[in-house]
PyMOL CGO cylinders between C-alpha atoms (Angstrom):
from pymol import cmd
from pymol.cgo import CYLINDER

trace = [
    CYLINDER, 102.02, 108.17, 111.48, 99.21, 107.31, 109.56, 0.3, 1, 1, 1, 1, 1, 1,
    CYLINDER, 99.21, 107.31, 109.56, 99.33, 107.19, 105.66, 0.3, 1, 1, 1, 1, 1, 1,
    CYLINDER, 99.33, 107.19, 105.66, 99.42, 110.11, 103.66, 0.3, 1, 1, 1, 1, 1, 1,
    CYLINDER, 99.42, 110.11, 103.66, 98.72, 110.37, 100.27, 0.3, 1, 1, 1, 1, 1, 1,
    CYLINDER, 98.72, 110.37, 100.27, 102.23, 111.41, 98.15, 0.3, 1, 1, 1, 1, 1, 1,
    CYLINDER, 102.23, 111.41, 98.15, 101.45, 114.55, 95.78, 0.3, 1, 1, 1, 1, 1, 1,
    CYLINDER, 101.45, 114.55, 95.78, 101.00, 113.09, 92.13, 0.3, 1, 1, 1, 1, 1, 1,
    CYLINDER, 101.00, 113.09, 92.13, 104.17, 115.25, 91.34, 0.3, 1, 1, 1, 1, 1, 1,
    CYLINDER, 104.17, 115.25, 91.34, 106.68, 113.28, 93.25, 0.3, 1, 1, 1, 1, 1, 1,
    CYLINDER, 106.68, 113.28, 93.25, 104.97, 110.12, 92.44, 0.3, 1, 1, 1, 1, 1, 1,
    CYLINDER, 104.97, 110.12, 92.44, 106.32, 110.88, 89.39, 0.3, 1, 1, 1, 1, 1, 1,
    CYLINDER, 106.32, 110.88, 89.39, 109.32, 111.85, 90.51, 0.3, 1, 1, 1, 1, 1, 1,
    CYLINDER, 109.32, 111.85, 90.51, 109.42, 108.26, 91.88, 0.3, 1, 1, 1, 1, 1, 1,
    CYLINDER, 109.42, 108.26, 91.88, 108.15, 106.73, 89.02, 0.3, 1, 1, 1, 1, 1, 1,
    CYLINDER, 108.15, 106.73, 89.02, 110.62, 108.55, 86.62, 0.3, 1, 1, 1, 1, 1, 1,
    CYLINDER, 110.62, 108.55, 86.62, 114.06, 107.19, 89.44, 0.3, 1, 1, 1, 1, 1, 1,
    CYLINDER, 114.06, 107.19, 89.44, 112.69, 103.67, 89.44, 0.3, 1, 1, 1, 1, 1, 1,
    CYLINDER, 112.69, 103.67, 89.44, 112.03, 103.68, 85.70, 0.3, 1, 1, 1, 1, 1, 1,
    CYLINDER, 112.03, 103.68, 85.70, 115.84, 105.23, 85.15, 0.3, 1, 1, 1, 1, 1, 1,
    CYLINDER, 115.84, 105.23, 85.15, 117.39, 102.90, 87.89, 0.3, 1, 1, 1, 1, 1, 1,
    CYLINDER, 117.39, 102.90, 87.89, 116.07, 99.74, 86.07, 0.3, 1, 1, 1, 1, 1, 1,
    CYLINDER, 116.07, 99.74, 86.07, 117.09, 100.70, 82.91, 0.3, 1, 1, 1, 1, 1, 1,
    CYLINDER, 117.09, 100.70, 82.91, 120.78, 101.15, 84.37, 0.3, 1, 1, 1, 1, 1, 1,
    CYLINDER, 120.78, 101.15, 84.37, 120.22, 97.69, 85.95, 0.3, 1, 1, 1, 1, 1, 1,
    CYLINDER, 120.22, 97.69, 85.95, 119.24, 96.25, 82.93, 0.3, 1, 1, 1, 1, 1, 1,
    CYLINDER, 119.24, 96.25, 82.93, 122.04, 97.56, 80.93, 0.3, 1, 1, 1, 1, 1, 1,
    CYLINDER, 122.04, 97.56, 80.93, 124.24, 96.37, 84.19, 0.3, 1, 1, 1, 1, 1, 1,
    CYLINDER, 124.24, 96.37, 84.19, 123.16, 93.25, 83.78, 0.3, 1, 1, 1, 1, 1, 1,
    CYLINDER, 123.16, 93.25, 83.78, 123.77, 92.52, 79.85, 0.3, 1, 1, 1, 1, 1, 1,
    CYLINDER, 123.77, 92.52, 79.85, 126.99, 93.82, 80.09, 0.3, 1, 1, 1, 1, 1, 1,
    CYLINDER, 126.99, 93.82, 80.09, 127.84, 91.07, 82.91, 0.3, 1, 1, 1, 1, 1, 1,
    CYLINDER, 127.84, 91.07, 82.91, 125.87, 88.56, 80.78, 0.3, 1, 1, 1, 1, 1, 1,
    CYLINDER, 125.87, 88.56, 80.78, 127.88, 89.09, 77.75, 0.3, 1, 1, 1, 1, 1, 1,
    CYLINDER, 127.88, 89.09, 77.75, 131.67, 89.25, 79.56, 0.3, 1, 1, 1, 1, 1, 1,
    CYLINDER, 131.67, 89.25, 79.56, 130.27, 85.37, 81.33, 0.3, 1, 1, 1, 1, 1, 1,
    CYLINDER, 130.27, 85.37, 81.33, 129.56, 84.70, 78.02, 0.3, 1, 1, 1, 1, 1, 1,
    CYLINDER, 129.56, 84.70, 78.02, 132.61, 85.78, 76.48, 0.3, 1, 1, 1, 1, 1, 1,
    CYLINDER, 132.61, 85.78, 76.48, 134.63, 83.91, 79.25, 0.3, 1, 1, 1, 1, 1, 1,
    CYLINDER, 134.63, 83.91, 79.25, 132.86, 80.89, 78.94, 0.3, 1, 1, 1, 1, 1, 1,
    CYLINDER, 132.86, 80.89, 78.94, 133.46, 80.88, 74.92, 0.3, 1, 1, 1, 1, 1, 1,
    CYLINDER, 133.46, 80.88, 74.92, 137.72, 81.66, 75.97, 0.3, 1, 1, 1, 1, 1, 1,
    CYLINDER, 137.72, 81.66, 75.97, 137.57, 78.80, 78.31, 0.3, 1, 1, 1, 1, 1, 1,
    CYLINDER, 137.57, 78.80, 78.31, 135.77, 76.12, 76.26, 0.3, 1, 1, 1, 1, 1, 1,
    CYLINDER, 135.77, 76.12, 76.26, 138.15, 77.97, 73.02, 0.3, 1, 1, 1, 1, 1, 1,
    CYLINDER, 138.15, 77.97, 73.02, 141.00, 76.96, 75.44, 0.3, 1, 1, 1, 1, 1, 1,
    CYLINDER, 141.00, 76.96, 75.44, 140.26, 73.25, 76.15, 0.3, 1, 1, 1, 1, 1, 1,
    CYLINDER, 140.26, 73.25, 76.15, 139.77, 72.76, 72.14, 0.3, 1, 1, 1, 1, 1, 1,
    CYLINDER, 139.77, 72.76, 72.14, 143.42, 74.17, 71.56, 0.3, 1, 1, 1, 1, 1, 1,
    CYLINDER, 143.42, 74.17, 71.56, 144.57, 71.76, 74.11, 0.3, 1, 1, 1, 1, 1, 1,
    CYLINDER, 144.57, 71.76, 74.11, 146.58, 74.39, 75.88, 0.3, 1, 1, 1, 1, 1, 1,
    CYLINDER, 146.58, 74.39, 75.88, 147.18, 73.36, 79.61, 0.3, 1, 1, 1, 1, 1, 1,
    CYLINDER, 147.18, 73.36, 79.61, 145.46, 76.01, 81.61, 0.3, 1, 1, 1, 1, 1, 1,
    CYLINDER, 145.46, 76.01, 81.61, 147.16, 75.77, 85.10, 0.3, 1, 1, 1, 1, 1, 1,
    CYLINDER, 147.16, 75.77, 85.10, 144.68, 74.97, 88.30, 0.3, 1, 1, 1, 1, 1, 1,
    CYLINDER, 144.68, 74.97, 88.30, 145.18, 78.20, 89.80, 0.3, 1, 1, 1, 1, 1, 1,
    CYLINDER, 145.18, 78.20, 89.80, 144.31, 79.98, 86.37, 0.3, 1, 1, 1, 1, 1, 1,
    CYLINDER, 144.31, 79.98, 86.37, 140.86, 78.13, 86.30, 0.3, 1, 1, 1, 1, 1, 1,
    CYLINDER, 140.86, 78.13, 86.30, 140.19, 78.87, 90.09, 0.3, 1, 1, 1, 1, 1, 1,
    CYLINDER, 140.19, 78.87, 90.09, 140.26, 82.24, 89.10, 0.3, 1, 1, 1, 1, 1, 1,
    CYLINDER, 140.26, 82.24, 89.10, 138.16, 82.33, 86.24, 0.3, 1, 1, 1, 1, 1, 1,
    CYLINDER, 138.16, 82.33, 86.24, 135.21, 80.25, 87.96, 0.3, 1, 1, 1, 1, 1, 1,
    CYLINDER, 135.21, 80.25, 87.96, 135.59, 82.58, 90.56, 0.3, 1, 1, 1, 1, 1, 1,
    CYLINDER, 135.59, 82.58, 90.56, 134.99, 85.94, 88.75, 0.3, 1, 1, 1, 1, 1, 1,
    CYLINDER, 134.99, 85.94, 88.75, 132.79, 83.89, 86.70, 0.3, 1, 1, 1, 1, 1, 1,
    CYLINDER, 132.79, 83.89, 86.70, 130.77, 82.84, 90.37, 0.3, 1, 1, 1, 1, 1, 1,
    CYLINDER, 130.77, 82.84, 90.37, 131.21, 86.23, 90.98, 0.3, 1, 1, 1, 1, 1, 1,
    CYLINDER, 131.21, 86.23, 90.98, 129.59, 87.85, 88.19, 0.3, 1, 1, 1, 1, 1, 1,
    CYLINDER, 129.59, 87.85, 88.19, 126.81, 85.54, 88.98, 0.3, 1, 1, 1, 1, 1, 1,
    CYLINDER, 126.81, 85.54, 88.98, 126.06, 86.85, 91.85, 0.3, 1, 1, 1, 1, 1, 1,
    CYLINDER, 126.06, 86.85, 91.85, 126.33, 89.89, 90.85, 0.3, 1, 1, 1, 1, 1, 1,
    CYLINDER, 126.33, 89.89, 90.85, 123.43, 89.24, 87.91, 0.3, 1, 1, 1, 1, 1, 1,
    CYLINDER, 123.43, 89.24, 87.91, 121.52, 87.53, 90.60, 0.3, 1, 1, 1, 1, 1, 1,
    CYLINDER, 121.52, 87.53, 90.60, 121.54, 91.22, 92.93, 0.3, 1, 1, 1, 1, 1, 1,
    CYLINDER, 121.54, 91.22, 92.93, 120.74, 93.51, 90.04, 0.3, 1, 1, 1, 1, 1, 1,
    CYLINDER, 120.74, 93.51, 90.04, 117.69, 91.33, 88.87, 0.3, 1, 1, 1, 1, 1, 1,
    CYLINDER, 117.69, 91.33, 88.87, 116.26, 90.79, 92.43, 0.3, 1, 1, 1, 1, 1, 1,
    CYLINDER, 116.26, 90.79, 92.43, 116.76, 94.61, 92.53, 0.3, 1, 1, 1, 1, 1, 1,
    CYLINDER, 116.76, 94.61, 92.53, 114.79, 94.95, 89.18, 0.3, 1, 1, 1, 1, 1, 1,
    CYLINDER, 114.79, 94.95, 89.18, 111.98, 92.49, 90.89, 0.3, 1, 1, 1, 1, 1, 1,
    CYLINDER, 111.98, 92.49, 90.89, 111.42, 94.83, 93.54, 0.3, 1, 1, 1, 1, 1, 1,
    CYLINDER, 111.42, 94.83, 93.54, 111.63, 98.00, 91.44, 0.3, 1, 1, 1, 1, 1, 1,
    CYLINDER, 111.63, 98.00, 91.44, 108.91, 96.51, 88.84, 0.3, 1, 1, 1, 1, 1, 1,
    CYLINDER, 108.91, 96.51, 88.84, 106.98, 95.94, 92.74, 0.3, 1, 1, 1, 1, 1, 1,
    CYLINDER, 106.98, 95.94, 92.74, 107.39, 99.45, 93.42, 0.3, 1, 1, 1, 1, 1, 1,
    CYLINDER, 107.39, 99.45, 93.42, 106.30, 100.52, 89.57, 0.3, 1, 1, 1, 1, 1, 1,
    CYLINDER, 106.30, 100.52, 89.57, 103.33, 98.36, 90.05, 0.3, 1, 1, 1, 1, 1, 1,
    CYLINDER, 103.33, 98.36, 90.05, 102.43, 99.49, 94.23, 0.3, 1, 1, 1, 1, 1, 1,
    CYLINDER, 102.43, 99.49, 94.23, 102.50, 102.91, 92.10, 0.3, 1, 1, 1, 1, 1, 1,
    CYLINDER, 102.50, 102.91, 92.10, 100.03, 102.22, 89.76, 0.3, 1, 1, 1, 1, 1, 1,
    CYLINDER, 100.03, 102.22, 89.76, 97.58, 100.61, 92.54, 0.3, 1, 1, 1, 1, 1, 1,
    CYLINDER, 97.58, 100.61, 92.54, 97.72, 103.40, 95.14, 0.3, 1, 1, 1, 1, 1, 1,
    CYLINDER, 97.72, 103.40, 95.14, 99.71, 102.00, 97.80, 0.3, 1, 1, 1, 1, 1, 1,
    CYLINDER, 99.71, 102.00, 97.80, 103.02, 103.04, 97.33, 0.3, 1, 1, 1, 1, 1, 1,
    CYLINDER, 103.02, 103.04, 97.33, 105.05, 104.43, 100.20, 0.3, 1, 1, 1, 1, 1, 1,
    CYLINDER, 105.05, 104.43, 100.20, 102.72, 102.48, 102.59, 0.3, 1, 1, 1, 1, 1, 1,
    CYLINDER, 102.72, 102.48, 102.59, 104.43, 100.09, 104.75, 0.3, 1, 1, 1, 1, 1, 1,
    CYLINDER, 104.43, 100.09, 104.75, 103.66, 97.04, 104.44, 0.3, 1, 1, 1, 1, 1, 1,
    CYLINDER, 103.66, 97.04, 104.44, 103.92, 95.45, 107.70, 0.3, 1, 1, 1, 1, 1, 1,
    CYLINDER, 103.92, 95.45, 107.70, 102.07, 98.17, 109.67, 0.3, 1, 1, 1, 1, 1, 1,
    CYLINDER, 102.07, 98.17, 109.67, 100.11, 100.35, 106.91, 0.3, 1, 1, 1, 1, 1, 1,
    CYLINDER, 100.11, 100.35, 106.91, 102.32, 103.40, 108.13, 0.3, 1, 1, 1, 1, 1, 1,
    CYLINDER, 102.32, 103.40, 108.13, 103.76, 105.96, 105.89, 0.3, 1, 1, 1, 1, 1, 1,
    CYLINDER, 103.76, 105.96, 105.89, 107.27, 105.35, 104.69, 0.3, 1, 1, 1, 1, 1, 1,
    CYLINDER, 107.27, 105.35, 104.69, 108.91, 108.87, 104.95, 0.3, 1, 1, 1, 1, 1, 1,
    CYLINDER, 108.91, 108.87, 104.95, 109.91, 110.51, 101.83, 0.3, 1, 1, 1, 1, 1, 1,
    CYLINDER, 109.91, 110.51, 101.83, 113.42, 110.57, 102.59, 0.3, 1, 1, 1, 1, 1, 1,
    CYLINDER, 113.42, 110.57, 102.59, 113.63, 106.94, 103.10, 0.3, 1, 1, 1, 1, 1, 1,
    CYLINDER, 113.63, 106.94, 103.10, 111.96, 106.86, 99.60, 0.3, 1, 1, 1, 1, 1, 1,
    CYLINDER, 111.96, 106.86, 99.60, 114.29, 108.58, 97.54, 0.3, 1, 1, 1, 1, 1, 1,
    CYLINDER, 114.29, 108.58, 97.54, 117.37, 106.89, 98.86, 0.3, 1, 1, 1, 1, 1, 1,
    CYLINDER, 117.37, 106.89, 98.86, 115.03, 103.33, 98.48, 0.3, 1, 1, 1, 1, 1, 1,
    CYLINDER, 115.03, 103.33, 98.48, 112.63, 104.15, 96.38, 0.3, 1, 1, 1, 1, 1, 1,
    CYLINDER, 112.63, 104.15, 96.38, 111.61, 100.17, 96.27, 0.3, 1, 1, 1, 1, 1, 1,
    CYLINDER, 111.61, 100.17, 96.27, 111.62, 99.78, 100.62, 0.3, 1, 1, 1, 1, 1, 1,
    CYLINDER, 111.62, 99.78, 100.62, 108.38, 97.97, 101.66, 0.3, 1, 1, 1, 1, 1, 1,
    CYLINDER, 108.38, 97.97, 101.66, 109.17, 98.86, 105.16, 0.3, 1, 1, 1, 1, 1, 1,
    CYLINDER, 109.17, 98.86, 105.16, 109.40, 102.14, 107.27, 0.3, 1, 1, 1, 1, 1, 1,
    CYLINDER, 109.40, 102.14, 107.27, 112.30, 102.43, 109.35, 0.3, 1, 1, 1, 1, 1, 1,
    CYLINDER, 112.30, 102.43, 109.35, 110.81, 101.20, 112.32, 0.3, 1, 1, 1, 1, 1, 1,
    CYLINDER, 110.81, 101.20, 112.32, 110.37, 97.64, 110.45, 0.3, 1, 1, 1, 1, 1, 1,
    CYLINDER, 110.37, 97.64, 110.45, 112.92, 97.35, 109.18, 0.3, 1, 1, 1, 1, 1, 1,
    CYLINDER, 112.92, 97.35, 109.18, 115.08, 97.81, 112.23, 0.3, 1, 1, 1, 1, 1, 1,
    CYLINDER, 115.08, 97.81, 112.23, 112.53, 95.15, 113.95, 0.3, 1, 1, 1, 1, 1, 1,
    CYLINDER, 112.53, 95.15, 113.95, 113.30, 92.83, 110.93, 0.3, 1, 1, 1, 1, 1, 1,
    CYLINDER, 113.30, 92.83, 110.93, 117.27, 93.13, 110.89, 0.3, 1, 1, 1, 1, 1, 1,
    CYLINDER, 117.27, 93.13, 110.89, 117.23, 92.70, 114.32, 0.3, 1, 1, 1, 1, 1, 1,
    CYLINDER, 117.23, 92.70, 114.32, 115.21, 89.80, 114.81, 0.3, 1, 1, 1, 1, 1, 1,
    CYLINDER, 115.21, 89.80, 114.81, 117.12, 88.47, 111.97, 0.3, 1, 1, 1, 1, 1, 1,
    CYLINDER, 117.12, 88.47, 111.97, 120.40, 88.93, 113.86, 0.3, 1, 1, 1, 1, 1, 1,
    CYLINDER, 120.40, 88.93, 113.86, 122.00, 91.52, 111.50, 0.3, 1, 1, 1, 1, 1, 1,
    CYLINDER, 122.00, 91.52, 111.50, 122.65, 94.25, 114.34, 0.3, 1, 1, 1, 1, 1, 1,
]
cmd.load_cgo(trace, "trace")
């Protein structure tokens, strides 16, 4: 299908979701920065007090701590591809998809408002990347 052009209503329908989602990210995000923060503070409070922390009680904490870094890592690379979106938006070419200049349908949109891809690429993509 070739591209259509998305009513200026629902592009700012889109525009308002992404906008929203980001903000939720963002919060997301300084909430996890400040509890790594916090446990990195109780961790370097507990080697100053000289308490013995036990091994397994420190495999846990650099785990959630690992954890919670990964977890920052997902909601900013999800915040990169919404400020993508915001900006494919402003330029016109938002909903196109990228690897064949198709329209991405607006279903697919609002439950990825950020995809790059129409379904058909993307199911080329996972598959020649082995995920299915």
């Amino acid at each position: 299908m070739p591209a259509r052009k998305i009513a200026k209503k629902t592009i700012n329908e889109f525009r308002k979701m992404l906008i929203a989602k980001r903000q939720i990210l963002s919060g997301d995000v300084n909430c996890m920065e400040d509890q790594a923060l916090k446990g990195n503070l109780a961790n370097s409070a507990g080697e100053l007090s000289h308490t013995p922390l036990h091994l397994a009680d420190r495999g846990t904490d650099n785990y959630e701590q690992d954890f919670t870094l990964s977890l920052i890592e997902s909601a900013e690379d999800e915040m990169r591809k919404i400020n993508e979106a915001l900006d494919r938006i402003s330029d016109g070419s938002f909903g196109i998809c990228e690897p064949c200049g198709n329209s991405i349908p607006l279903e697919r949109l609002r439950v990825i408002p950020h995809t790059t891809h129409c379904v058909a690429c993307q199911a080329k993509i996972e598959e020649e990347e082995g995920l299915w």
